[in-house]
N, C-alpha and C positions, 0 to 999 in steps of 0.2 A: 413874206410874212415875218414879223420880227415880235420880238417876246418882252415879257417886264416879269420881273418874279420877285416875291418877296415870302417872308413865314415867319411864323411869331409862336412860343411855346410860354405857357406858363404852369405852376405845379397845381396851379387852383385852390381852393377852401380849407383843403382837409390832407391831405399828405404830405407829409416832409420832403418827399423824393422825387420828381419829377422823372414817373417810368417812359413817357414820350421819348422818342428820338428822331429825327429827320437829316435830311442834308439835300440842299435843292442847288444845281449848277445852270447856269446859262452857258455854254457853248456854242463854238463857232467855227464852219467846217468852209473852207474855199466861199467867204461872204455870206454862208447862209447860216443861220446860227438854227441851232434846237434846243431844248431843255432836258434833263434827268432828274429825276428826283423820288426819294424812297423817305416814306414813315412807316414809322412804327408805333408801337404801343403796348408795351410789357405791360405783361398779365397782371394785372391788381391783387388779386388774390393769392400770384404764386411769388416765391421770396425771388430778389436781384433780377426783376424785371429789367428792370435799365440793363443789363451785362448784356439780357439777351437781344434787347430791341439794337443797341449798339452793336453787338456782332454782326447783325446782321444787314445794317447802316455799312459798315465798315466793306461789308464781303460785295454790296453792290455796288459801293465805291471805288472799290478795285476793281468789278468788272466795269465799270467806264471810261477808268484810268488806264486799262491793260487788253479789253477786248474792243470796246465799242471803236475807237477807233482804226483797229482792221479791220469789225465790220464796215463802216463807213468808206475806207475804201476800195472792197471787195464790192459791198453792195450784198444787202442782205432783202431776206422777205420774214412773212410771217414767223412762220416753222421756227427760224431761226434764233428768235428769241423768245420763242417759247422752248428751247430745247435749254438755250445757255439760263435761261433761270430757273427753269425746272430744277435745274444741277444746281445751282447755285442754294434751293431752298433745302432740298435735299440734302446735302452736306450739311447748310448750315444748321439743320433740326438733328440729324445726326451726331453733330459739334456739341449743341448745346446741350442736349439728354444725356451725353458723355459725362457733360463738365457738368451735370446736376448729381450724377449715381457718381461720380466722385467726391464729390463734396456734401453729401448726402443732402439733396435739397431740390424742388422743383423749380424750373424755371421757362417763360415761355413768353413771346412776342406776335401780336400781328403786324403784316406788313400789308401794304401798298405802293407799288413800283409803276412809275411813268415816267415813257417816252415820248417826248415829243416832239417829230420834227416838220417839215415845210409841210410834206404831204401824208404825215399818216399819228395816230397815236399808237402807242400799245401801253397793256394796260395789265400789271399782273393784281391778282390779291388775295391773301387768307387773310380768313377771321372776321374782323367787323367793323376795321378802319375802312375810308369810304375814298372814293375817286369820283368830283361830279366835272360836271360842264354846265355853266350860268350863262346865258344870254336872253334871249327876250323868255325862256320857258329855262327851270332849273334840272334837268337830267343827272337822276343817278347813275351815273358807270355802271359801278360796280354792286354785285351783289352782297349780300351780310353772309356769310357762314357761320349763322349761330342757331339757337335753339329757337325762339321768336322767330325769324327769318321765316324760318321752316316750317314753322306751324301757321304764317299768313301765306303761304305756299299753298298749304293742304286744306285752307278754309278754315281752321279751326282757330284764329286770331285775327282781328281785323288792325291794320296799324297804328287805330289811337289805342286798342286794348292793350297791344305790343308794348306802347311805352311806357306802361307802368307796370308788367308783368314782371314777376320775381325770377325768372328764369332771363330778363335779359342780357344781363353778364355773360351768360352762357356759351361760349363758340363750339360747336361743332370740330373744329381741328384748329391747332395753332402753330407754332414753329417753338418747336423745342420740349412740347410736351403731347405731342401726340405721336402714334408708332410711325405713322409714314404721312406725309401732310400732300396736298394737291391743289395748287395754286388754280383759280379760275381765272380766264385770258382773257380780255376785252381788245378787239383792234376798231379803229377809227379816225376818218378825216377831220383833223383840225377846223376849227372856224374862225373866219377874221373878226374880229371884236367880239372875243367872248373871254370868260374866265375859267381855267381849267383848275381845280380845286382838289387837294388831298386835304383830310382831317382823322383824325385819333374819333373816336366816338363822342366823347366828355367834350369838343368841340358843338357838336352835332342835337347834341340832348336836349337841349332848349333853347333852342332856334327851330324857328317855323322855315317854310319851304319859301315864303311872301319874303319872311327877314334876310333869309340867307340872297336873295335876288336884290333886295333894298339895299342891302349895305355891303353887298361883294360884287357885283353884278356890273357889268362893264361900263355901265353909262359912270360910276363915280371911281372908278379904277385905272387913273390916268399914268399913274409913276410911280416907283418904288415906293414913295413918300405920303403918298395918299392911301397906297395900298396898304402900308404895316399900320398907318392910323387906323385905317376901316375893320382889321383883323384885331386890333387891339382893344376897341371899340365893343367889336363883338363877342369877344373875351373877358370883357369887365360887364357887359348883361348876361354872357352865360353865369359868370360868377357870383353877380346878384341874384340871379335865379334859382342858386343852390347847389350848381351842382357840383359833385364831390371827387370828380375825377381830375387827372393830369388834363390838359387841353391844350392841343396842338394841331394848328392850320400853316398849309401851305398852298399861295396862289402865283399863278401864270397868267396873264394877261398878254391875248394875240391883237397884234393892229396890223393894216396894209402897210 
């Protein structure tokens, strides 16, 4: 299996600053190649989101650069990287809550972190950036850790009430402004011809489940070059649709 990847950010409508961050690598290990890639999404509401969504861009870029590949020749499993990023978020929420009570100022990011290679994904994430898989049917990864999330959990919001509720901002726990934060793990087999997708939420907000399959969805996801049109694409109708946030997507595209 081999890979195509591309990502597109922009500050969208209303912000000056663009708090998104990401960094997506194609890698390649004895001819077989895999992918890494980490977003974020500093907290809108809290000051020098970007510091924090970047720090912590930065911290799993070093572990790629400095751990993954011993793992890769050691040979690793699950556990294993669920222990190196536990630690990884851990510190860096510790890091950042530091650099906020020093500078007297809140600051906080979510992430989403994927691996993915020949035979397996892994899948970390807080907060309410998103990890799908698009092939013939769109599957969410991952789950939202926010306050909506929870409440279509518990029956007391159904998910079109969700998106216009005033508590959707809300996360549950973030990195760098909650006391101790706890990443949810996703692991899973790769599929051939399909599109494996990281987005910031402000991606996400209006676009349907039907769109995000029409204009990212493997059958029109041939090359880098068709890819960042289709993500740009779908960035200039989130934009006309209103929405106010940063918007930032990242896609992977598997073929035989």
């Amino acid at each position: 299996m081999n890979f195509i990847v591309s990502a597109s950010t922009d500050v969208g409508n209303v912000k000056k600053v663009n708090q998104d961050c990401m960094n997506v690598q194609l890698l390649e290990r004895k001819g077989r190649q895999l992918v890494f890639a980490v977003l974020c999404d500093g907290m809108g509401g809290l000051q020098r989101g970007e510091l924090a969504g970047a720090s912590v861009v930065h911290a799993f870029r070093r572990w790629r650069e400095e751990r993954l590949p011993v793992l890769l020749m050691a040979g690793f499993q699950d556990h294993d990287i669920r222990q190196d990023w536990s630690g990884i978020i851990t510190e860096c929420n510790e890091k950042i809550k530091f650099y906020g009570q020093i500078h007297g100022f809140s600051l906080g990011t979510t992430a989403t972190i994927m691996l993915l290679t020949q035979e397996r994904y892994y899948v970390a994430n807080v907060g309410d950036s998103r990890a799908y898989e698009i092939q013939n049917q769109v599957m969410q990864i991952t789950r939202d850790q926010s306050v909506v999330a929870r409440e279509i959990e518990m029956g007391h919001l159904s998910p079109e009430q969700a998106e216009t509720d005033p508590r959707r901002s809300l996360l549950l726990q973030c990195i760098g402004a909650s006391e101790e934060v706890y990443a949810d793990f996703y692991f899973g087999t790769p599929r051939e011809s399909a599109v494996y997708m990281l987005c910031s939420d402000g991606f996400r907000h209006k676009l349907s489940v039907g769109e995000l399959q029409t204009m990212l969805g493997p059958h029109c996801m041939n090359s880098a070059a068709n890819m960042q049109q289709n993500e740009r694409m779908a960035i200039e109708l989130v934009k006309e649709r209103g929405e106010r946030d940063n918007i930032t997507v990242v896609t992977i595209r598997t073929y035989g």
